[in-house]
C-alpha positions as CSV (number, residue, x, y, z in Angstrom):
1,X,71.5,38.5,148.7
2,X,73.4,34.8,148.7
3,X,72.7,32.4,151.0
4,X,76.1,32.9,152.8
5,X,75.3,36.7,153.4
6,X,71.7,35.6,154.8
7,X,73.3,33.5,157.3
8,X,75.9,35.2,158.2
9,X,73.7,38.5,158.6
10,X,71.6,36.6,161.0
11,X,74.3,34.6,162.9
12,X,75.0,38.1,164.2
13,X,71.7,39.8,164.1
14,X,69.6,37.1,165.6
15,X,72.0,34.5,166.9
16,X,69.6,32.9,169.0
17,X,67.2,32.0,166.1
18,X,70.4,30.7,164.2
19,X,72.2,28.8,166.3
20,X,69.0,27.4,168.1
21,X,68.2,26.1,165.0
22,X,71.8,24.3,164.6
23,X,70.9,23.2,168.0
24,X,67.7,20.9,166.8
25,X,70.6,18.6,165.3
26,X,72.0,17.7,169.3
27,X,70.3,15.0,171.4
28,X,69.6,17.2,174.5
29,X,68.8,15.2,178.0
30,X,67.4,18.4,179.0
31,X,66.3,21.3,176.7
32,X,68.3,24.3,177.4
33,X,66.7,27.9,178.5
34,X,68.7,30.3,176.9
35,X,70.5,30.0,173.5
36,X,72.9,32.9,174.2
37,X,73.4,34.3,178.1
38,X,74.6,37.5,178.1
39,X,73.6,38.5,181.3
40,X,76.6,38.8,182.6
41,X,79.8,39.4,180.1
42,X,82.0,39.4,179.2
43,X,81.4,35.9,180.0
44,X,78.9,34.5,177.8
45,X,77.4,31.7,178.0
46,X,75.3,29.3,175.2
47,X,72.8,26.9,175.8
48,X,72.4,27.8,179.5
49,X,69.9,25.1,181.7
50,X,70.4,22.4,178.8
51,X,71.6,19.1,179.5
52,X,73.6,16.6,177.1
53,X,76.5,14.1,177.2
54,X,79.2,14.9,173.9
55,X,79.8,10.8,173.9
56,X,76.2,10.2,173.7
57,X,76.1,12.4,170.9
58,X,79.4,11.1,169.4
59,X,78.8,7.3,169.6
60,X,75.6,6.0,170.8
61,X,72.9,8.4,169.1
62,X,74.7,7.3,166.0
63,X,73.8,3.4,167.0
64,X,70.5,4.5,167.9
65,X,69.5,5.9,164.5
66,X,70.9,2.3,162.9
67,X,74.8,3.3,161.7
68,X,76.5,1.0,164.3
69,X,78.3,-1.2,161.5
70,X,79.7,2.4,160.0
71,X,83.1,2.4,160.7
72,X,84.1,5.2,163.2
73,X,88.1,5.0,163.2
74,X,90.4,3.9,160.6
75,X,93.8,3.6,162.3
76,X,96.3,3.8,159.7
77,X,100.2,3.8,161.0
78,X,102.5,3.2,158.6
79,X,105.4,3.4,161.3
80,X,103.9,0.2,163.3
81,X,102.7,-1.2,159.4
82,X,99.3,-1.3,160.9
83,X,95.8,-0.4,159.8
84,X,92.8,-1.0,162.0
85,X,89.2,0.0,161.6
86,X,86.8,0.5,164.5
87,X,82.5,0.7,163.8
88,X,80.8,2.7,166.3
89,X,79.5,-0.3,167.6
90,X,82.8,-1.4,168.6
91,X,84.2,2.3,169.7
92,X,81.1,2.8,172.1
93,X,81.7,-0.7,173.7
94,X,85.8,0.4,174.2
95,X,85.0,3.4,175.5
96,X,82.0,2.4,177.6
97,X,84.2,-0.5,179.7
98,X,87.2,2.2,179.6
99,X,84.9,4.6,181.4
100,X,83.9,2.2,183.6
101,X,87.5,1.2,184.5
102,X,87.9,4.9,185.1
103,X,84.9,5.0,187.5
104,X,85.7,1.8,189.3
105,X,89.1,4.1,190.2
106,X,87.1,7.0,191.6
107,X,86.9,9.4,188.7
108,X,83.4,11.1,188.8
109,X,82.3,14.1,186.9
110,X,84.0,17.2,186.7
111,X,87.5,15.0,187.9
112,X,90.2,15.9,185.4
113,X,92.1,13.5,183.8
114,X,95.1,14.3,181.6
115,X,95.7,11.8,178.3
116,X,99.1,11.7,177.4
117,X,99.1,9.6,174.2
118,X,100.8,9.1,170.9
119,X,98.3,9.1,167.7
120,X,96.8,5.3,168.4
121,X,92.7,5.0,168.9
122,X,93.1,4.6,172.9
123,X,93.8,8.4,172.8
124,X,90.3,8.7,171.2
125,X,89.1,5.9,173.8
126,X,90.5,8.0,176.4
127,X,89.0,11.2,175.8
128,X,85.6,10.0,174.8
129,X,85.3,7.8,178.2
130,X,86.3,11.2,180.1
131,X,83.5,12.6,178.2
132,X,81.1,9.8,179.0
133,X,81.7,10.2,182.5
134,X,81.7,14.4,182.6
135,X,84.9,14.1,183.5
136,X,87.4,16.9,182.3
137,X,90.4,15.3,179.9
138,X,93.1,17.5,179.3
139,X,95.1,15.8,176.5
140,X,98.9,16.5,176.2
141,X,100.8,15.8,173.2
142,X,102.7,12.7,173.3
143,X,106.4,12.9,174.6
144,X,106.6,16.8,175.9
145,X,109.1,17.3,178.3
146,X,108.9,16.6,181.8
147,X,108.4,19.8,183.5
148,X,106.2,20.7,180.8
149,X,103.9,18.1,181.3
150,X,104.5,19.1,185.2
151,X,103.4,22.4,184.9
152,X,100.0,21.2,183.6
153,X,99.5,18.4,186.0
154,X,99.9,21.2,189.0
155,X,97.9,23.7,187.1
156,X,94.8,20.7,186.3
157,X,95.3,18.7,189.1
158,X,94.5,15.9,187.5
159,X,92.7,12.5,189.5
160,X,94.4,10.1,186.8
161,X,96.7,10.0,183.6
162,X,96.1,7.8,181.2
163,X,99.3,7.0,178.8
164,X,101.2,4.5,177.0
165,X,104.6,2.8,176.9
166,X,105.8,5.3,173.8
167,X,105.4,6.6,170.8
168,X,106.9,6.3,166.9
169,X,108.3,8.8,165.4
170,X,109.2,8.4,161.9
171,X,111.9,5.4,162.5
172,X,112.3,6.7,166.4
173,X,110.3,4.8,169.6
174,X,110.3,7.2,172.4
175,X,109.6,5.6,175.6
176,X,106.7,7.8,177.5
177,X,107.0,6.3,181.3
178,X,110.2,8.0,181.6
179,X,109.4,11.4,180.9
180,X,105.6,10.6,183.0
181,X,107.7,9.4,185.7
182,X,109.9,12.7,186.1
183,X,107.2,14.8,185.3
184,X,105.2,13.2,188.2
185,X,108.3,13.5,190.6
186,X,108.4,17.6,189.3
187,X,104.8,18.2,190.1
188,X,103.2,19.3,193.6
189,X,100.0,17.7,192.9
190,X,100.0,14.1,192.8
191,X,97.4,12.4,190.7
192,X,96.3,8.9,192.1
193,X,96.8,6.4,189.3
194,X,98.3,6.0,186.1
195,X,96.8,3.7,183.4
196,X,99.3,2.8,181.3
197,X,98.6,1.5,177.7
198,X,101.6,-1.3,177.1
199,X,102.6,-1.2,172.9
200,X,104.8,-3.8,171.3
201,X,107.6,-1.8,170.9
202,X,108.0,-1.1,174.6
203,X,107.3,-2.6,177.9
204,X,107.0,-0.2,180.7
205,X,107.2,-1.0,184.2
206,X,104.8,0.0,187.0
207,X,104.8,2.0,190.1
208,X,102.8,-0.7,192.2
209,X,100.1,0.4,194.0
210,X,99.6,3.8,191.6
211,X,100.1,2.6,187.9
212,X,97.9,-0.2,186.0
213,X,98.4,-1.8,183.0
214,X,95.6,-0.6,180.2
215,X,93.9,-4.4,180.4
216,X,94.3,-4.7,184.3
217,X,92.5,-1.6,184.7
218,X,89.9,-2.8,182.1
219,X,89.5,-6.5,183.4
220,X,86.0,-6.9,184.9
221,X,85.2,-3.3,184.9
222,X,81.7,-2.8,183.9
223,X,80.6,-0.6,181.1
224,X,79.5,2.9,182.0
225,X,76.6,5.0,180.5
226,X,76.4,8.2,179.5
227,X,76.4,11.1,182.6
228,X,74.5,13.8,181.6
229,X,76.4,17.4,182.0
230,X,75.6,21.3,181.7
231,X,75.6,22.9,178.5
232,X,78.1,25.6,179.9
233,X,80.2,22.2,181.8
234,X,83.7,21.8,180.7
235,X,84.6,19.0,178.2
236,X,88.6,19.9,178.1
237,X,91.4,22.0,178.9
238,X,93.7,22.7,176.6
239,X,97.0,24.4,177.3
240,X,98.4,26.8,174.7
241,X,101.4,28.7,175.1
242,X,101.8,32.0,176.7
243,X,104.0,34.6,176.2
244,X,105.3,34.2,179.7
245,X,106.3,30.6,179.4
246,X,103.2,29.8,181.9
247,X,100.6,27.7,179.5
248,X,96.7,29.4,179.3
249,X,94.7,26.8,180.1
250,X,92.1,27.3,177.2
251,X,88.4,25.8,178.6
252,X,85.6,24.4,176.2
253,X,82.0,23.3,177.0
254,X,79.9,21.1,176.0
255,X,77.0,22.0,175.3
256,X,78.0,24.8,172.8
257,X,81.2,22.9,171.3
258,X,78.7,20.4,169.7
259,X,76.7,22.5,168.1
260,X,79.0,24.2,166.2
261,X,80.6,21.8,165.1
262,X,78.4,19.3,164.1
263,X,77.5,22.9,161.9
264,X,80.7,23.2,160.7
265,X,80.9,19.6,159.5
266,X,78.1,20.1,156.8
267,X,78.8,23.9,156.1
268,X,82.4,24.6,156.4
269,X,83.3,21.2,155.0
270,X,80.5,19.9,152.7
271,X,80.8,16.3,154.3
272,X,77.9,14.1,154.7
273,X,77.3,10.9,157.5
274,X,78.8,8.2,156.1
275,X,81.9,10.1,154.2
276,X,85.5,9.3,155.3
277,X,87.2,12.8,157.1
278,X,90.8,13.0,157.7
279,X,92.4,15.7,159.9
280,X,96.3,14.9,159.3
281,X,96.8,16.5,162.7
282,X,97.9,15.2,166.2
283,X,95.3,14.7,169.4
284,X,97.8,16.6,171.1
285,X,96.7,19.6,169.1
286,X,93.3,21.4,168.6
287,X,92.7,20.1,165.6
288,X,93.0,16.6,167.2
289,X,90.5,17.5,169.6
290,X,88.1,19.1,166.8
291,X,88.5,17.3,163.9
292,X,89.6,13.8,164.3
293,X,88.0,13.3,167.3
294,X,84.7,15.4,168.2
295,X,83.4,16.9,164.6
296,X,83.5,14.1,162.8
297,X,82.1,11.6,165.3
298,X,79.8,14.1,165.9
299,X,78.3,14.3,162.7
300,X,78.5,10.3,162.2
301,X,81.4,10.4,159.6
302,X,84.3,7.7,159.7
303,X,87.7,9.3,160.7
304,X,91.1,8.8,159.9
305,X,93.6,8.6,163.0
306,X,97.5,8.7,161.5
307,X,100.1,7.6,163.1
308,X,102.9,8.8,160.2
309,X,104.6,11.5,158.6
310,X,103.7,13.5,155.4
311,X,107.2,12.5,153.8
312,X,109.7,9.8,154.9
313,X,106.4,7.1,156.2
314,X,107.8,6.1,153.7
315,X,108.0,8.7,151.1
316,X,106.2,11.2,149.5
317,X,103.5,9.4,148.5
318,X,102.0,8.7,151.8
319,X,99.1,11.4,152.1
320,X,98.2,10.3,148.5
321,X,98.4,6.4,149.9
322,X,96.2,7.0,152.4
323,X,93.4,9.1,150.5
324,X,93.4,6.1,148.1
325,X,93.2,3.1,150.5
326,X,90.4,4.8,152.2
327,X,88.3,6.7,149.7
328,X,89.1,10.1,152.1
329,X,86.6,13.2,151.0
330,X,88.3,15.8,152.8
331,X,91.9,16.4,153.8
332,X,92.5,19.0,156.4
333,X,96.2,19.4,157.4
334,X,99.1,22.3,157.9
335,X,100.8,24.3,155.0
336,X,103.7,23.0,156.5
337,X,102.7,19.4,155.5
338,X,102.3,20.7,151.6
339,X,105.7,22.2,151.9
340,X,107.5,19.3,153.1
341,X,105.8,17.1,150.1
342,X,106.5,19.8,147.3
343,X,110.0,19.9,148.5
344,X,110.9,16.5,148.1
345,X,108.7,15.6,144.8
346,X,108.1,19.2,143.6
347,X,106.9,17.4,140.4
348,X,104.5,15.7,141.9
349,X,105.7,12.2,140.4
350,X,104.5,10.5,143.7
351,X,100.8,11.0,143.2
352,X,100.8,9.5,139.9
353,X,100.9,6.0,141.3
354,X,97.5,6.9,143.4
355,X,94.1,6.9,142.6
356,X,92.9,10.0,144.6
357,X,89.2,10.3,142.7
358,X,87.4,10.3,146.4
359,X,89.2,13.6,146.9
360,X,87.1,16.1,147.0
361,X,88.5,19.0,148.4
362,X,91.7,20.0,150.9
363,X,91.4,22.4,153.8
364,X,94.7,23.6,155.1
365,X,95.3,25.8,157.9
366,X,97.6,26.5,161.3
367,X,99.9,28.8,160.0
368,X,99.8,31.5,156.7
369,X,99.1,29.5,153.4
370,X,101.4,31.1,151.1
371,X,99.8,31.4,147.8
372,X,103.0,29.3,146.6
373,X,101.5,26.6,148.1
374,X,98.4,27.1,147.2
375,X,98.9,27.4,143.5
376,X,101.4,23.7,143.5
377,X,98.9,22.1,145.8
378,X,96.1,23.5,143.1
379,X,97.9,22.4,140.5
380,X,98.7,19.0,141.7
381,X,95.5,17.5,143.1
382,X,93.0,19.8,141.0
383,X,90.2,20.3,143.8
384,X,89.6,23.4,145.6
385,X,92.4,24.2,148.0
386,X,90.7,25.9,150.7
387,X,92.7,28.4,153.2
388,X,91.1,28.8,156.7
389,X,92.1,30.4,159.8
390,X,91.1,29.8,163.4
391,X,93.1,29.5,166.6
392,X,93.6,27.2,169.6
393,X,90.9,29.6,170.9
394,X,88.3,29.3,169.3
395,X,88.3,25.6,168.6
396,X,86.8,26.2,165.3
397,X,86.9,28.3,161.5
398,X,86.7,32.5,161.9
399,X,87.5,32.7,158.4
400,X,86.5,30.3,155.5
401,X,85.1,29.4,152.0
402,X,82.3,27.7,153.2
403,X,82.1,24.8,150.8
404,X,78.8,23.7,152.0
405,X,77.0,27.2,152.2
406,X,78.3,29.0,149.4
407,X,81.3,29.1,147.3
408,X,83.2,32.2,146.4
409,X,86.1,32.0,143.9
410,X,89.4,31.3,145.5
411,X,91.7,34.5,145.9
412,X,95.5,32.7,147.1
413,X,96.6,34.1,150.6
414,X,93.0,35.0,152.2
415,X,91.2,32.6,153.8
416,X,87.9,33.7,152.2
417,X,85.5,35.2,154.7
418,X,84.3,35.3,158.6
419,X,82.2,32.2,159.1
420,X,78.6,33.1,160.6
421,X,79.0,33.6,164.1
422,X,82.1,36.0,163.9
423,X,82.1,39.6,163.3
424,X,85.3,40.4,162.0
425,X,86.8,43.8,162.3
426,X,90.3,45.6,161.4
427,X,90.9,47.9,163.9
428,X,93.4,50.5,164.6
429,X,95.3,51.1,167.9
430,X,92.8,52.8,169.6
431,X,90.1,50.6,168.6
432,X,88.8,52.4,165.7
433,X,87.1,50.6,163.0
434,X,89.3,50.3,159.5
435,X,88.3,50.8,156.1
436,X,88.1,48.3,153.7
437,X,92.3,48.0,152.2
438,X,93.7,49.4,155.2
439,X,95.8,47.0,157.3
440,X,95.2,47.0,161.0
441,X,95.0,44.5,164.0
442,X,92.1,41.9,163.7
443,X,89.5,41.2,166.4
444,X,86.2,39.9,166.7
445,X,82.8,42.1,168.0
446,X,82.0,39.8,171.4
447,X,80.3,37.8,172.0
448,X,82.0,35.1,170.5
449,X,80.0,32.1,168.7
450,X,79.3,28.6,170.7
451,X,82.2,26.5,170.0
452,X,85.0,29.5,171.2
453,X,86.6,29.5,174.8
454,X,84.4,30.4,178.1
455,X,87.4,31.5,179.8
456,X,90.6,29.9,180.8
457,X,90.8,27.1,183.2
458,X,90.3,28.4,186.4
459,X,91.4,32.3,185.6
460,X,89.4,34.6,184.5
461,X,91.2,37.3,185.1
462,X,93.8,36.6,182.9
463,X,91.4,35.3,180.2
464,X,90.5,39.1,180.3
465,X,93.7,39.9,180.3
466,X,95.1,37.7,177.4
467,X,92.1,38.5,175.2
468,X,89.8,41.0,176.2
469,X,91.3,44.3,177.7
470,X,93.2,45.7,175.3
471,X,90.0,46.6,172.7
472,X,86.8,46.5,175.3
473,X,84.1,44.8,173.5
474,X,86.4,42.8,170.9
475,X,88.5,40.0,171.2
476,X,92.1,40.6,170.3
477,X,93.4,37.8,168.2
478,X,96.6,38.8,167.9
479,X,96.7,39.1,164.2
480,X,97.1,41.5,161.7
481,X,95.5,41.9,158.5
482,X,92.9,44.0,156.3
483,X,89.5,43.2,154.2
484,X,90.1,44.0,150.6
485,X,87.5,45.4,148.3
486,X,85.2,42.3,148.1
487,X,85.5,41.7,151.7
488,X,87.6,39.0,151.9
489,X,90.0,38.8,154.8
490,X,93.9,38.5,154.8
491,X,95.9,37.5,157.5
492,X,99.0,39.1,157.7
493,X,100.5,37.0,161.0
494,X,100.7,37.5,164.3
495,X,101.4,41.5,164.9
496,X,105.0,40.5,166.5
497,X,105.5,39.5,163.0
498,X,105.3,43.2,161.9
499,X,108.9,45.0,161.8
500,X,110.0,48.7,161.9
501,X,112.5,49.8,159.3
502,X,113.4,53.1,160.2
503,X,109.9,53.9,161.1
504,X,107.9,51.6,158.1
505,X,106.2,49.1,159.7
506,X,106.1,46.2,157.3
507,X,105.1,42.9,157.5
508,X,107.4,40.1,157.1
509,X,104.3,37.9,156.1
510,X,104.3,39.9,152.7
511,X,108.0,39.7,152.5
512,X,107.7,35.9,153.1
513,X,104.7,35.3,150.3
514,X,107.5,37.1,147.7
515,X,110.1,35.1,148.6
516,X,108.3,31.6,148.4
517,X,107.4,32.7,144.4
518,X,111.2,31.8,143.6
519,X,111.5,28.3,141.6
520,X,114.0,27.3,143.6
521,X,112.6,28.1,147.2
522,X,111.1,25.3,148.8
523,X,109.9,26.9,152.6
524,X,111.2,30.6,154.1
525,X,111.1,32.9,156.8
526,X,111.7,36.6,157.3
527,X,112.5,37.9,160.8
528,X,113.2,41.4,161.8
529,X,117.0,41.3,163.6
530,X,117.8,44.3,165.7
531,X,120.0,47.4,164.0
532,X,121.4,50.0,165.7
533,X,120.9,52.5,162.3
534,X,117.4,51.4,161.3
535,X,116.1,49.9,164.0
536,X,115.5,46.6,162.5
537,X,116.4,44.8,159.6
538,X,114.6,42.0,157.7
539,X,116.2,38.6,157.1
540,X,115.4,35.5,155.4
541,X,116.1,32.0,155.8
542,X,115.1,29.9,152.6
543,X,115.0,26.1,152.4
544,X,115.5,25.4,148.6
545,X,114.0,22.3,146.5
546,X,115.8,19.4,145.8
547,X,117.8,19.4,143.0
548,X,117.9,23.8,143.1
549,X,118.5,25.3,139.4
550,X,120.3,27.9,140.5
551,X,123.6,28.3,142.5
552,X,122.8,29.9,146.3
553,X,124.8,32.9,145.2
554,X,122.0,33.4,142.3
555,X,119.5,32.9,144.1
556,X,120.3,35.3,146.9
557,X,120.2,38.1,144.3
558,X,116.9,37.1,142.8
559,X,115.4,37.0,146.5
560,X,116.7,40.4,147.1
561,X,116.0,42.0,143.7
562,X,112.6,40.3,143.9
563,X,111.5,42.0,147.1
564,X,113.1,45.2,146.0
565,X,110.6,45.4,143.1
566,X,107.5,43.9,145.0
567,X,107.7,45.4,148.4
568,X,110.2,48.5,147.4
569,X,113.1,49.3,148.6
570,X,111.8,50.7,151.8
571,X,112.2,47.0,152.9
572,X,116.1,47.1,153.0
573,X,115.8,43.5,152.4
574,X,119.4,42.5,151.8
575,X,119.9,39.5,153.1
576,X,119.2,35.9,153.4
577,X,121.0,32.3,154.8
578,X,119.9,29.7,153.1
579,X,119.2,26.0,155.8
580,X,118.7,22.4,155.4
581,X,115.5,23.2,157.4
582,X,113.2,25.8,159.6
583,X,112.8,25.1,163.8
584,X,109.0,24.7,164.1
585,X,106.3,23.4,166.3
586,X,105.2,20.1,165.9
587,X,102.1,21.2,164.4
588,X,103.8,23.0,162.0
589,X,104.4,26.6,163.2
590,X,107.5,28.0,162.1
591,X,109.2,29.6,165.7
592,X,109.8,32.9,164.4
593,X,110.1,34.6,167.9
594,X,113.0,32.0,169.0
595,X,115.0,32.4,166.1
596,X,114.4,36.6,166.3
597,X,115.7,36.3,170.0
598,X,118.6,33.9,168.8
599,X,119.6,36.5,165.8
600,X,119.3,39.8,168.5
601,X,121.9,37.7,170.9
602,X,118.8,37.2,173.8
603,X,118.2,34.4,175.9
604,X,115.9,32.4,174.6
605,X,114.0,29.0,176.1
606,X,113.6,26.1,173.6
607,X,110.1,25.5,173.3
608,X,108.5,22.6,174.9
609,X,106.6,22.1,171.4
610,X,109.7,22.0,169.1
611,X,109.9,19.4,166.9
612,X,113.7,19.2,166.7
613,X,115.9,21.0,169.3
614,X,118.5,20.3,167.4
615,X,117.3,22.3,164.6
616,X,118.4,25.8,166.6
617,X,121.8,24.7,167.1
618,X,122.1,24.7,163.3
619,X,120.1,27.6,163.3
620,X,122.5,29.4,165.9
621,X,125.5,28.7,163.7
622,X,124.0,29.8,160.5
623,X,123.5,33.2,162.1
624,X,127.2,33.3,163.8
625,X,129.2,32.9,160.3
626,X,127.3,36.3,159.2
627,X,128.2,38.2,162.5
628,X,124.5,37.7,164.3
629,X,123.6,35.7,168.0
630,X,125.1,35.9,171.2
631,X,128.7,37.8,171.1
């Protein structure tokens, strides 16, 4: 037996001697009394009775044990031409006087506080001084909409918001006090004070008597220690969206988010103290939280914040700048990141001018990694490109290579195996265990591993709802998929993603992985539209590399002669539109669902995450010159 099937048979066989054991590596105030509660479920609870503080753990343990010169944050914003680095020294000194600031205006443990920053290290400052305190941050993405960011000041009531005067996008400022202002004036709950972080580009000006400037609020404050918290205490709420337009508040503790991952650090990413981690992500978005802020402080790593783009910051070449500049181990980013590079330098001439030697490996996940990908990104930077799959949810990995436990060869489009903690299983409708090949829906045998959500903020009830009442004793995640032969996993995409052609359900993930092996197709998408024959019909939308071989006409038959062959005819696949570019989140998730509604002539809402509104309206056109959308 390998090492990875010895831990992962006794992550879920004896999970209190394994993950007590990956609990030795937090500095508890208080040792805990139970490594797993199950005494009540389905709300489990780990570490129960133990006591800790995450930016303790973070920041000054680290200063303890004599690393206090390592660096802690590079800033690197190419939009603002500015690169900063911070020690941990330096960090735990900012975030100890902005703690203070924040106690000096009344927030005291268990307060929330919601962060509404663009990617610059006072975001990081922010959160870790919330943490400090046992206060609860609830970080929005920088720039949402108004009544978005309304919805989740009424739903965390939040003490204080901390934000700045804007943000940079690509060439773009976008002024923040604006949209905090309206979304203030939208809200019934009224928090008591702004702090508002003032950046060159823009001034803002201040509500006197509710907002202070970053430095006022700062000036004379003195530095807070560390408040020690519950194991099973929140640390954040993060809102994810639900399928009713009303965000699920999605809770994680303390006590057993460190644990795992400070684990996942060493095992899932083969990192060591000392080694330079960048997570090309957003704070706004769980990776954020995870991996630029809490893992890698956590495990006493340095950490890249980025305030760019992964083309046009200035080029293509500015992932590959970055890795080089500051000797980066590990990459983890989106497939749609990949995409966007190998469409504009699909030759890869950009990362000839870098020296990317300290690379040592690239993680990708967020959405499907289409083996397309995979194989150019393979190709290009010749480490191991390693697929894995987790959700807002769970905060952390279900699925991995493990490069620090064990490595299995590579198979493109499965993201390796369930990481110890999580037991996987395909299920059918009624529950009922899959064999190996068969495709079914994917959920995970409860109880869940430290790390994953408690519940959701303040609704139990519909955490049971959302997750846990449609299989009784699994959590749903929404996905479909199937183990093959060796027991790897494959993640088909979310089970809305699964059409019916005149009663074959098919998924349009497969459809999508055949299309993306065409030499001309940059990024696609398959939908199912509505048809009054068949029920539904599959239809692609393909980006296409600069400089395309082929004519569209060409390649329109090749897409369609191509999924004939691979899939079969059964898929009706007949038809595709070819666009300048795909709607997606701003982390990267392509917004299937809103274009699906758009083709079947439904309302639809634009979603608060959407990177590019406008995007639809060339969408919506597209679809109206071949006879789909609203009539």
């Amino acid at each position: 037996m390998g090492l990875y099937e010895t831990q992962y048979r006794e992550s879920i066989e004896k999970p209190d001697s394994f993950w007590g054991r990956a609990a030795k590596e937090i500095a508890w105030q208080k040792p805990y009394e139970r490594v797993l509660d199950d005494s009540n479920p389905p709300f489990y609870r780990w570490f129960r009775g133990g006591m800790l503080n995450t930016c303790h753990n973070a920041l000054d343990l680290h200063i303890e044990q004599g690393r206090g010169d390592q660096n802690a944050i590079i800033y690197d914003s190419p939009v603002t031409d500015t690169v900063r680095t911070i020690t941990y020294q330096e960090l735990r000194d900012e975030v100890a006087l902005f703690a203070g600031a924040l106690g000096r205006l009344g927030v005291v443990k268990g307060d929330r506080v919601i962060v509404y920053m663009p990617m610059i290290p006072q975001a990081a400052v922010a959160m870790l001084a919330c943490a400090r305190l046992g206060a609860v941050h609830s970080v929005v993405f920088g720039g949402f909409a108004p009544q978005e960011l309304a919805i989740r000041i009424d739903d965390a009531k939040p003490k204080l918001i901390v934000s700045a005067s804007c943000g940079v996008e690509g060439k773009k400022v976008i002024e923040y006090k604006p949209l905090l202002d309206r979304a203030i004036e939208l809200a019934s709950h009224k928090p008591e004070h702004c702090i508002i972080y003032q950046r060159p580009q823009v001034s803002s000006s201040l509500v006197k008597g509710r907002d202070l400037d970053w430095g006022e609020a700062t000036a004379g404050a003195a530095p807070a220690g560390c408040v020690p918290v519950e194991a099973t205490d929140p640390l954040y709420i993060l809102y994810t969206s639900g399928t009713t337009g009303i965000p699920k508040g999605v809770v994680r503790d303390n006590g057993g988010h460190a644990v795992a991952l400070k684990w996942s650090m060493k095992y899932v990413y083969d990192v060591q103290p000392g080694d330079v981690y960048w997570a090309a992500s957003d704070v706004g978005w769980v990776v954020g939280h995870s991996y630029i802020i809490y893992a890698p402080l956590l495990y006493g790593c340095t950490t890249v914040m980025y305030e760019g783009k992964p083309v046009g910051t200035p080029d293509p070449g500015a992932f590959w700048r970055v890795i080089s500049q500051h000797k980066v181990r590990a990459l983890f980013t989106a497939p749609t990141a990949f995409r966007a590079i190998k469409k504009e330098d699909p030759k890869g001439e950009y990362l000839k001018k870098y020296d990317i030697a300290s690379l040592k490996y690239l993680f990708l996940a967020g959405e499907r990694l289409d083996p397309d990908t995979y194989h150019w990104a393979s190709d290009m930077l010749k480490v191991p490109v390693v697929d894995h799959w987790w959700q807002t949810e769970t905060g952390w990995a279900i699925a991995a290579n493990c490069m620090g436990l064990e490595r299995f060869p590579i198979k493109a489009g499965s993201p390796t195996k369930p990481v110890p903690g999580y037991l996987v299983e395909i299920i059918d409708e009624n529950g009922k265990p899959q064999p190996r090949g068969t495709e079914g829906l994917v959920a995970m045998k409860l109880p869940l591993p430290p790390g994953t959500l408690p519940t959701l903020w303040q609704n139990d009830e519909k955490f049971k709802e959302s997750y846990l009442e449609s299989f009784p004793g699994y959590y749903f995640t929404g996905d479909g998929g199937y183990f093959d032969s060796d027991g790897y996993v494959y993640i088909m995409g979310r089970v809305d993603d699964v059409i019916n052609v005149a009663g074959h359900r098919l998924s349009t993930g497969a459809m999508e992985e055949v299309i993306a092996k065409h030499p001309d197709v940059a990024e696609c998408a398959v939908i199912g539209v509505a048809d009054d024959f068949k029920g539904q019909l599959p239809l692609g939308f393909v980006v296409l590399k600069e400089g395309a071989a082929k004519g569209e006409k060409a390649i329109m038959d090749d897409l369609v002669t191509m999924v004939r062959d691979q899939i079969g005819a059964v898929a009706v696949f007949k038809q595709a539109i070819i666009v300048k570019r795909l709607p997606k989140t701003r982390s990267g998730k392509i917004l299937r669902s809103t274009m699906r509604k758009i083709a079947d002539g439904q309302e639809f809402k634009v979603p608060s995450t959407i990177d590019d509104p406008e995007i639809l309206k060339e969408i919506e056109g597209s679809l109206k010159a071949i006879g789909y959308g609203a009539k």
